[in-house]
ChimeraX commands (.cxc) that place a marker at each C-alpha (Angstrom):
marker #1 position -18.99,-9.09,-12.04 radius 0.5
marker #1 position -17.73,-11.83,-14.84 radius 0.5
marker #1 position -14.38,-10.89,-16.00 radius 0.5
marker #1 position -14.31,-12.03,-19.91 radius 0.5
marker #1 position -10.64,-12.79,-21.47 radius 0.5
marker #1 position -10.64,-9.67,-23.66 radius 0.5
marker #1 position -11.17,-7.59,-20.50 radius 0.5
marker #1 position -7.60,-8.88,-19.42 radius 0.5
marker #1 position -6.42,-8.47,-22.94 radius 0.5
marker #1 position -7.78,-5.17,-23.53 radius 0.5
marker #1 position -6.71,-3.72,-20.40 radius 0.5
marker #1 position -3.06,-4.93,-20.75 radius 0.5
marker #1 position -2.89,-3.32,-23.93 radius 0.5
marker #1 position -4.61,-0.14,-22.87 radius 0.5
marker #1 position -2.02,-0.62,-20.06 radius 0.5
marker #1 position 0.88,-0.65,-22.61 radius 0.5
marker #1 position -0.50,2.52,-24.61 radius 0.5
marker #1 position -0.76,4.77,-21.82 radius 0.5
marker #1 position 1.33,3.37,-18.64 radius 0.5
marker #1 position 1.76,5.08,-15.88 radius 0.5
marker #1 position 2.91,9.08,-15.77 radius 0.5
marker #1 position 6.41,9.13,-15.48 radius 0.5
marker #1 position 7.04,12.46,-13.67 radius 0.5
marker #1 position 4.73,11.51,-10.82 radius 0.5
marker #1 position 5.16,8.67,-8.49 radius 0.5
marker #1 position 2.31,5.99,-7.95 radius 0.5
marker #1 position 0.47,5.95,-4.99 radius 0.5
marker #1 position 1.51,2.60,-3.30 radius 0.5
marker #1 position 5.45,3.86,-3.22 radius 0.5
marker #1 position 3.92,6.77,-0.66 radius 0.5
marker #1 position 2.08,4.34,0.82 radius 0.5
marker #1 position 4.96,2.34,1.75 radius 0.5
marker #1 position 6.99,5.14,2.90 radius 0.5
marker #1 position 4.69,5.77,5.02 radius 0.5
marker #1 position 4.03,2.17,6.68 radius 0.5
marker #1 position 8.24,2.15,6.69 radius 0.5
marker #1 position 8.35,5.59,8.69 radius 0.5
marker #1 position 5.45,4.40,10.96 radius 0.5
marker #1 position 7.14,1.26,11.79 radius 0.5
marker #1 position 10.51,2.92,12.58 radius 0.5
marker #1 position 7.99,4.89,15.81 radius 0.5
marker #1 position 5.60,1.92,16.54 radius 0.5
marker #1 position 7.84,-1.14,16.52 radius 0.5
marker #1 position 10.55,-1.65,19.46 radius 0.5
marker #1 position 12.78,-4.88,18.97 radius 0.5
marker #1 position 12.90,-5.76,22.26 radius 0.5
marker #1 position 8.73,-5.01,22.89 radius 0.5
marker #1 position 6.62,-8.33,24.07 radius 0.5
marker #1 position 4.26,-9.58,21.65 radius 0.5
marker #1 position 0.80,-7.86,23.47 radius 0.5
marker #1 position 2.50,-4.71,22.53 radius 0.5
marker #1 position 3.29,-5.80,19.26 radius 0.5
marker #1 position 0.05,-6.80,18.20 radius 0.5
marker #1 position -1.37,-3.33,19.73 radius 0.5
marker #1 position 1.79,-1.32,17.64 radius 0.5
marker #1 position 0.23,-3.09,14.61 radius 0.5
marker #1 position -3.18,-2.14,15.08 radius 0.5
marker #1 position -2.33,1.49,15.42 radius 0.5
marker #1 position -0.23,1.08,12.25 radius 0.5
marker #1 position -2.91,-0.40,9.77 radius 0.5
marker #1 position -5.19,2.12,11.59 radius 0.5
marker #1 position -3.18,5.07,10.92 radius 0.5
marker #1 position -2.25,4.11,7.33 radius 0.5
marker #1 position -6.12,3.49,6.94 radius 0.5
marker #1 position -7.04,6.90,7.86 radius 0.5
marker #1 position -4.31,8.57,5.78 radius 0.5
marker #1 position -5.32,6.93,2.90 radius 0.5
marker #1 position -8.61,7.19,2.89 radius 0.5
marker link #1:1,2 radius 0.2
marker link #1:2,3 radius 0.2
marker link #1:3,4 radius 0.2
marker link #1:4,5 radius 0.2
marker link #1:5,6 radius 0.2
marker link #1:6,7 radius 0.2
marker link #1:7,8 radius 0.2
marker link #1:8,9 radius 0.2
marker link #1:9,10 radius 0.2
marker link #1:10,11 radius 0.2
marker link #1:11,12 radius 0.2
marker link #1:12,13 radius 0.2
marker link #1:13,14 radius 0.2
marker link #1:14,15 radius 0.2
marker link #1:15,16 radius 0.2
marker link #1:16,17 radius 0.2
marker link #1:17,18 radius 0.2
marker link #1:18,19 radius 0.2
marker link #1:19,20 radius 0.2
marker link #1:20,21 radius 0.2
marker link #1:21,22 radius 0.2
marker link #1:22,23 radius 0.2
marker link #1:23,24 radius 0.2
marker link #1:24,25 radius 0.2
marker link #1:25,26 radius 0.2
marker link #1:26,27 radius 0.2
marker link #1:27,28 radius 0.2
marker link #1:28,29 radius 0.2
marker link #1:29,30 radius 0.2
marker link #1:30,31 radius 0.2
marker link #1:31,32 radius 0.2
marker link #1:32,33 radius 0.2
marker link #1:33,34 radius 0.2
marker link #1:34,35 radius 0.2
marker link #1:35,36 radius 0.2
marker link #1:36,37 radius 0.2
marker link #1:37,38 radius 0.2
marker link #1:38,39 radius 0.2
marker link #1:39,40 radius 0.2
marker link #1:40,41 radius 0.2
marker link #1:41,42 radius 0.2
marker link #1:42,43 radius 0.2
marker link #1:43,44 radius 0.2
marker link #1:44,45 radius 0.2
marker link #1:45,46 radius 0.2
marker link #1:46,47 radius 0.2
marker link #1:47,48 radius 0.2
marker link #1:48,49 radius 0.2
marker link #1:49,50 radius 0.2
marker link #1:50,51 radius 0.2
marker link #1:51,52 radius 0.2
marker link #1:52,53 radius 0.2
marker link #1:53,54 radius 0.2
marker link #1:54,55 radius 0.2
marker link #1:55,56 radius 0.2
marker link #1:56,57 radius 0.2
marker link #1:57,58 radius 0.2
marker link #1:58,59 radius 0.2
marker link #1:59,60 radius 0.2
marker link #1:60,61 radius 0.2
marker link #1:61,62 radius 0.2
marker link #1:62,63 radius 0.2
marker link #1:63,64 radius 0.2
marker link #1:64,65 radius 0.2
marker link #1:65,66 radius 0.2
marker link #1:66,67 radius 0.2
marker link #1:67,68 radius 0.2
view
């Protein structure tokens, strides 16, 4: 797809117009409340780095599935 200057221009102005709703929140703040919540379960501070790595899969895998 070729992206044309007045599609930036138009859609930052459309952007200003309408904006976001304010009495609901956007998505991505849930999102990161959830990645924060799942990372206060998954991660240990004193966990070696195999486990880790594995703690991070199951995090992008979880937040994957929920979001989707």
């Amino acid at each position: 797809m070729i992206f044309l200057p007045w599609h930036l221009v138009s859609a930052y102005l459309l952007d200003l117009a309408a904006g976001d709703p304010r009495r609901l929140p956007h998505p991505v703040r849930w999102i990161g409340r959830l990645i924060a919540g799942t990372e206060d379960v998954l991660y240990a501070e004193s966990a070696p780095p195999v486990l880790m790595r594995v703690s991070g899969f199951a995090l992008w895998v979880i937040v994957i599935v929920v979001v989707l």
